[in-house]
C-alpha positions in Angstrom: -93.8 212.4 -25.1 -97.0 211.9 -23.1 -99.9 210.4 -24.8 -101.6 213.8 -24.5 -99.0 215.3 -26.2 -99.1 212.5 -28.9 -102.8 212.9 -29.2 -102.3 217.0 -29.4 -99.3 216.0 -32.6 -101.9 214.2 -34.4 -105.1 216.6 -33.8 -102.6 219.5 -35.5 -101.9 217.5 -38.3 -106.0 217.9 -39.1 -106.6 221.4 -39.3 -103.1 223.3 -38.2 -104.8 225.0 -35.0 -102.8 225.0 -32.0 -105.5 225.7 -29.6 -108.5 223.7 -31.5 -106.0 220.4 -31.4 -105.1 221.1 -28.2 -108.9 220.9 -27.1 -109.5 218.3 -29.0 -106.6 216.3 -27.4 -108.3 216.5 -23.9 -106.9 219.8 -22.7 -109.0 222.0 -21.3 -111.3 224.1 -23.3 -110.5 227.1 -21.2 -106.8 227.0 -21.3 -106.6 225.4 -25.0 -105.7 228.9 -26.4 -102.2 228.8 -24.2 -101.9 225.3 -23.9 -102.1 224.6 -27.8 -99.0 226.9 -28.6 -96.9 226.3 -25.9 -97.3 222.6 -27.1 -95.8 224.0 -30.2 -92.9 224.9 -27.8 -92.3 221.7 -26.9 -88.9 219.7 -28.7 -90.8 216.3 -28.4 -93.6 217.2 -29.9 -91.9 219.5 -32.7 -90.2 216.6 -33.3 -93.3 214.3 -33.7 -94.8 216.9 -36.0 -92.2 217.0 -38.5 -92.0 213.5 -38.5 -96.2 213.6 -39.3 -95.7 216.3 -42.0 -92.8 214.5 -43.7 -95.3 211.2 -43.9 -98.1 212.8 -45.0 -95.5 214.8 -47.7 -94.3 211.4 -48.7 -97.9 209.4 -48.3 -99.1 212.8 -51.1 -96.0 212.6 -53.5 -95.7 216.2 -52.7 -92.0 218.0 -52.5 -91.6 221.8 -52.9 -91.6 221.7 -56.4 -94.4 220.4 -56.6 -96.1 222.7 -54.4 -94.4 225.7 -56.4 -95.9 224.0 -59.8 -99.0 223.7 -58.4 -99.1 227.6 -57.4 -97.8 228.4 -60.7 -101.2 226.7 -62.2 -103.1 229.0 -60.0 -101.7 232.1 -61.2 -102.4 231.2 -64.6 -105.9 230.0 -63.9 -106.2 233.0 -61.9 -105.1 235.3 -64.6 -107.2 233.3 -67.3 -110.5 234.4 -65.5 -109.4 237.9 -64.5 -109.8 237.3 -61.0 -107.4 239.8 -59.2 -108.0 238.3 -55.4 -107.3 234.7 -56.1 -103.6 235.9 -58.4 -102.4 238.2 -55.5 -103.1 235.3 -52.8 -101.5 232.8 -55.2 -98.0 235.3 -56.0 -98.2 235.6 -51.7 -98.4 232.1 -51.1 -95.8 231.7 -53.9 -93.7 234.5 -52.1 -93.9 232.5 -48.5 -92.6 229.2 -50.3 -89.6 230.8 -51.8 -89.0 232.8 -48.4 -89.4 236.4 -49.4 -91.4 237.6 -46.3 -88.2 236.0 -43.7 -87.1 239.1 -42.2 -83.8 240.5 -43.5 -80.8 239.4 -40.8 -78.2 242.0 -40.5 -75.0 241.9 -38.4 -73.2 244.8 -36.6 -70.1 244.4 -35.0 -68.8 247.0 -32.4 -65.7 247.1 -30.6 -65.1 247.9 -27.0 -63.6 250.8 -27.8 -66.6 252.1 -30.1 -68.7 250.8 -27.8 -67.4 253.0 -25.0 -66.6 256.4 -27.4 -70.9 256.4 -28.2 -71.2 255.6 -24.5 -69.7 258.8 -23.7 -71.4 260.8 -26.4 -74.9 259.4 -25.6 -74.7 260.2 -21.5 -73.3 263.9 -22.6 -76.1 264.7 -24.2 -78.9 266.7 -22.4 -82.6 265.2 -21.9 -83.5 267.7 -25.1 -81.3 266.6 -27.2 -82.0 262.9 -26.4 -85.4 263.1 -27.1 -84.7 265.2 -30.6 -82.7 261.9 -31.5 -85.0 259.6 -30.6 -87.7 261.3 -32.8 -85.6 261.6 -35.7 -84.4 257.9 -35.6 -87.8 256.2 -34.3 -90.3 254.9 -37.3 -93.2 257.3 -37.1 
């Protein structure tokens, strides 16, 4: 990893901003904004950043569990003083922890012989009847 780079690891650690860090690490200001993610990118530097986040996790006493206590306290807080904004950004925050908002993974398996049967059926069909598929199965 090039100093840079190591300079870039430790100016994301402050405030989480790809492109501010990057800046800040002596990239220039005018390509920080590219520079700062694709640094993100970058296996040495992911590398150096868990590392970072792991210390500062360990230098904090902090653990998941903690975290998830900790947001728990906020919900009640937030629900002691009616306050509607701070209990729906404290379930969400809750909700990214416990990975609800991952996007669901499904797997299709098709065969050759599948494969080439819908083949067929999709190049028989006319332009018409191609585009009344389409707008039936595309998310309006």
């Amino acid at each position: 990893m090039t100093p840079k780079q190591a300079r870039f690891v430790a100016e994301y650690a402050v405030d989480g901003s790809a492109a501010a860090a990057a800046r800040r690490a002596g990239y220039s200001p005018r390509s920080a904004r590219v520079n700062g993610p694709r640094l993100l990118t970058n296996a040495a530097v992911r590398e150096a950043l868990a590392v970072s986040q792991q210390e500062t996790a360990q230098r904090l006493e902090l653990d998941r569990q903690r975290v998830l206590a900790g947001l728990m306290e906020a919900v009640e807080t937030a629900r002691a003083q009616a306050d509607p904004h701070a209990l729906i950004r404290a379930w969400s925050e809750i909700g990214k922890l416990l990975g609800f908002y991952a996007p669901e993974r499904k797997s299709v398996e098709v065969s050759t012989a599948t494969s080439a049967r819908m083949r067929a059926e999709i190049e028989a069909l006319s332009d018409e009847e191609l585009l009344a598929l389409a707008e039936t199965t595309l998310p309006k």
